[in-house]
C-alpha positions as CSV (number, residue, x, y, z in Angstrom):
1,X,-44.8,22.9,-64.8
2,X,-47.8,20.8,-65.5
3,X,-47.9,18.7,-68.5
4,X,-50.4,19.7,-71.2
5,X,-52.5,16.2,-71.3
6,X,-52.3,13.1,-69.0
7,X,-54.0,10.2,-68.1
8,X,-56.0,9.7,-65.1
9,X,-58.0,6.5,-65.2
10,X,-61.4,7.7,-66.4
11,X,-60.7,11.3,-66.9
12,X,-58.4,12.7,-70.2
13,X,-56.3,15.9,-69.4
14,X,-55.7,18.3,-72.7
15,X,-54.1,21.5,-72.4
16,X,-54.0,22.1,-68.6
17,X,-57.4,21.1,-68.7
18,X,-58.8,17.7,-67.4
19,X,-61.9,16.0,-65.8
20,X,-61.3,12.7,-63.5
21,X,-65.0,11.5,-62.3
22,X,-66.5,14.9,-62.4
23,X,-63.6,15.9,-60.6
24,X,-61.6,19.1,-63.4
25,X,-57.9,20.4,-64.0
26,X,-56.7,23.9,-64.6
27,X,-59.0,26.5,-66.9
28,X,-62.1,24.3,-67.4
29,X,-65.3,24.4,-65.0
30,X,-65.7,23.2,-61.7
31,X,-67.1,20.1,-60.9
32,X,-70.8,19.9,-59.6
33,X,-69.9,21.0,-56.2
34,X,-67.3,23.0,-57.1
35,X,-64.6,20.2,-57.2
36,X,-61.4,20.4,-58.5
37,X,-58.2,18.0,-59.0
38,X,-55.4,17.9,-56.3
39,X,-53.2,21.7,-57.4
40,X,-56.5,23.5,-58.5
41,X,-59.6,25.2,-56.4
42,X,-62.4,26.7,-58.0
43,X,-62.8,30.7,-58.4
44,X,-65.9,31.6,-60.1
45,X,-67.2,28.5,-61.4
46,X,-63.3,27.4,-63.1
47,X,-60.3,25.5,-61.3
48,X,-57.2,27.5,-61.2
49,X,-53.8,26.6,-59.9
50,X,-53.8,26.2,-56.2
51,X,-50.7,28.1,-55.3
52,X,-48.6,27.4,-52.3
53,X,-48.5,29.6,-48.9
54,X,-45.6,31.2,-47.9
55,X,-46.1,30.8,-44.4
56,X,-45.2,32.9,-41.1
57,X,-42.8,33.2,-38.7
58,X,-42.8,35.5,-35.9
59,X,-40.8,33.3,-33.7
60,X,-38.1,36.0,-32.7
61,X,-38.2,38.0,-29.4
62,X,-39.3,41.4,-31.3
63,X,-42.7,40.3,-32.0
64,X,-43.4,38.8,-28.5
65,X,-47.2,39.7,-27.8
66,X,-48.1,39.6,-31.8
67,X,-51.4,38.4,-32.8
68,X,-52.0,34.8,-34.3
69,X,-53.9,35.2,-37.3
70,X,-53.4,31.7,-38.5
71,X,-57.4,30.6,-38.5
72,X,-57.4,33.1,-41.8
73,X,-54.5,31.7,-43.3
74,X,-54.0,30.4,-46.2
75,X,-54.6,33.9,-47.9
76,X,-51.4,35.5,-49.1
77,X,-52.8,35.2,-53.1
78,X,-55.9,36.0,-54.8
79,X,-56.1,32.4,-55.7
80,X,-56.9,32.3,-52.0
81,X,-58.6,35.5,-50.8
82,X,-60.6,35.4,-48.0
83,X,-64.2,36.6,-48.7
84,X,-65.1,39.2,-46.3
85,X,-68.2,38.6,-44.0
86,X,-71.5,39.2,-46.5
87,X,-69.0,39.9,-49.0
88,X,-68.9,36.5,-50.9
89,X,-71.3,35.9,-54.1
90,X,-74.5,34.1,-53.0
91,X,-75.9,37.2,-53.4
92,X,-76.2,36.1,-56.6
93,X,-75.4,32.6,-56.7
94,X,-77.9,31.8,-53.9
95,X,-80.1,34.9,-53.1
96,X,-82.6,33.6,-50.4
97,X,-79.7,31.6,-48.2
98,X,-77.6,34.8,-48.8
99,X,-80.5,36.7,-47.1
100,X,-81.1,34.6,-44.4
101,X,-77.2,34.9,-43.8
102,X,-76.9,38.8,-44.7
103,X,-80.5,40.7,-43.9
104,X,-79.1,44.1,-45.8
105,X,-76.2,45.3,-47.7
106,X,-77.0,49.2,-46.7
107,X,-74.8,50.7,-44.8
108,X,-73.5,47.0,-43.7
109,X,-69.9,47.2,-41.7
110,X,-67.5,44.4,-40.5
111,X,-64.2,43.1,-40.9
112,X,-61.0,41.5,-38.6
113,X,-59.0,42.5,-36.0
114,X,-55.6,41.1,-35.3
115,X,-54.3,40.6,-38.3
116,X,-50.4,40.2,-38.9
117,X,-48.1,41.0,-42.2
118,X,-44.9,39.1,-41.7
119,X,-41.8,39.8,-42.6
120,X,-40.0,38.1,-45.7
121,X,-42.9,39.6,-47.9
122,X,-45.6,38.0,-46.8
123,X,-49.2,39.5,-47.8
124,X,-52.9,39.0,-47.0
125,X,-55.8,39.3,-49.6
126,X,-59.5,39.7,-49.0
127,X,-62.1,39.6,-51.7
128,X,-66.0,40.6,-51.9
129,X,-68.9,40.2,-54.4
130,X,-70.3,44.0,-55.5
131,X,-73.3,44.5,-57.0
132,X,-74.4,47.2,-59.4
133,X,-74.0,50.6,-58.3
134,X,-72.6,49.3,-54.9
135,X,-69.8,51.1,-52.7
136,X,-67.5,49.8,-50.4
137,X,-64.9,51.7,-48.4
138,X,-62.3,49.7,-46.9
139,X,-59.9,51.1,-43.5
140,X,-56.8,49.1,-43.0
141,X,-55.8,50.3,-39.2
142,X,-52.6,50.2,-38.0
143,X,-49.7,52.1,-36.0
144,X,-46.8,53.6,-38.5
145,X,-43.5,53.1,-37.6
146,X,-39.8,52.3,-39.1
147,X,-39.9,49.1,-40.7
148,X,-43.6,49.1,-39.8
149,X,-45.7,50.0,-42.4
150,X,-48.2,48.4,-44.4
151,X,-50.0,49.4,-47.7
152,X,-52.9,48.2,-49.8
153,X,-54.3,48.1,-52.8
154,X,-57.5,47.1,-54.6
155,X,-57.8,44.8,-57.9
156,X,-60.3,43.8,-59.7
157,X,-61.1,40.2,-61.5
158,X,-61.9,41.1,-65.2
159,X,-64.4,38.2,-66.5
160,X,-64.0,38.5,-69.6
161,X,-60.3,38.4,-69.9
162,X,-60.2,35.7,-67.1
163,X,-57.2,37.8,-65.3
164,X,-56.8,40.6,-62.7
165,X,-57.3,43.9,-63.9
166,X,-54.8,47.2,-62.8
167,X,-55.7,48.0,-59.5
168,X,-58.7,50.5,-58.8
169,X,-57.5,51.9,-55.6
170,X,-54.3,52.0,-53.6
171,X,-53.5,53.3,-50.5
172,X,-49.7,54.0,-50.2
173,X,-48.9,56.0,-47.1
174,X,-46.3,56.3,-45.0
175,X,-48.4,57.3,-41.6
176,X,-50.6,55.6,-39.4
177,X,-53.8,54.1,-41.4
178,X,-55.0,53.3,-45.6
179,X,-58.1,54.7,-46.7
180,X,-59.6,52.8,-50.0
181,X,-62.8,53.4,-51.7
182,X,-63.7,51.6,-54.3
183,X,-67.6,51.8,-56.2
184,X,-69.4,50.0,-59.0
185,X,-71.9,53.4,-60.0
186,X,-72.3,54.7,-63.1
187,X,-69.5,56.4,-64.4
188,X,-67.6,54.7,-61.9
189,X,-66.0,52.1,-65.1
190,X,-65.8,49.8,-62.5
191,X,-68.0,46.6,-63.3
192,X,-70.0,44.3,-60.6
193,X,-68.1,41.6,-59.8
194,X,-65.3,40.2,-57.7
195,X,-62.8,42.8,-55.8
196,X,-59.7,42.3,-54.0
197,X,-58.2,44.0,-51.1
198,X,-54.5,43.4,-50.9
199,X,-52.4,44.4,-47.6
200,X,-48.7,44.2,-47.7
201,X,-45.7,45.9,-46.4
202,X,-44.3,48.5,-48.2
203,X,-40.6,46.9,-48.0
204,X,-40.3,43.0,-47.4
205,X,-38.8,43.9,-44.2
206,X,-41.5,45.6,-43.4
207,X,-44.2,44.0,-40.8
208,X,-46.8,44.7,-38.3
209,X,-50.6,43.7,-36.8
210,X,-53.4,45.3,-38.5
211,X,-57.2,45.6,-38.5
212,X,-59.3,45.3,-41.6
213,X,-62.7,47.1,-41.8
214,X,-65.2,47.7,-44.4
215,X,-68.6,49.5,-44.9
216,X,-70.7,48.5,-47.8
217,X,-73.2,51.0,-49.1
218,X,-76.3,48.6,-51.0
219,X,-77.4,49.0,-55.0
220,X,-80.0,51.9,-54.9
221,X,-81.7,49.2,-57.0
């Protein structure tokens, strides 16, 4: 448990919140670059705990041949999603290097292959940035089979409560393959903002190697 105020040279703490030479704490802005003390990382412009990875271990003969997704990891919480490709916010934050980066969002499809849940519980999250309007559809690809199978889920991060929201779309099978679709149109009651894909097993002895694709329809506007 963090203390509620401390002192760090320069920098005064108060209620999980702190600032050490434009350096912050926990629930108070980022610093200028998007700094944030030792335990915290920034997610949309305030430090948050920085929580721990749970790690991986597929060192046992049954998942000889498995992929090595380790280059993605740390992402097994939404404190550390990884932002899909074209999916992060410059869009907004910084339009023109976004473009250079990301010519179009219409009808714009990518994603990873060779992606592992682990045993023990172990989960992955991804996150992307939608616009007004916007639609994504997300495929999480994989083989069904006993003790095999994986299931996702969407959330959203509500900005005005600072929290996640229930999720928006789940995909709970128990065959091959999740199908998600998730869209920010009118009617939709979905806002733009920040969304989160979260792939797990359904048991947490359940584990296998997955692929994540997406296709992301553009704003109309």
């Amino acid at each position: 448990m963090k203390p509620s105020w401390i002192i760090l040279g320069a920098g005064l703490c108060l209620l999980g919140g702190c600032t050490h030479n434009g350096v912050t704490g926990g629930n108070v802005p980022c610093g200028p670059e998007g700094d944030c003390l030792p335990g915290y990382l920034c997610k949309t412009g305030i430090c948050v705990d920085a929580p721990e990875p749970t790690g991986c271990d597929l060192s046992g003969p049954e998942y000889l041949g498995w992929p090595d997704d380790s280059d993605l990891e740390p992402n097994d919480h939404p404190n550390l999603a990884l932002a899909l490709p074209c999916g992060d916010d410059g869009v907004v934050t910084h339009p023109a290097d976004y473009a250079a980066r990301c010519p179009t969002r219409q009808n714009y499809t990518n994603g990873y292959m060779n992606l592992v849940i682990c045993p023990d519980g172990e989960q992955d999250f991804f996150a992307i940035y939608l616009l007004d309007g916007e639609t994504v559809s997300f495929s999480v690809l994989y083989q069904y089979s006993y003790t095999r199978d994986v299931d996702a889920r969407v959330w959203r991060w509500d900005e005005d409560l600072r929290d996640w929201s229930d999720d928006v779309a789940v995909g709970l099978s128990t065959n091959d393959n999740e199908q998600l679709t998730v869209s920010t149109a009118t009617g939709s009651q979905n806002p733009p903002g920040w969304y989160y894909l979260q792939v797990f097993g359904k048991t947490p002895e359940d584990a296998n190697f997955y692929t994540v694709a997406f296709t992301l329809n553009g704003s109309p506007n």
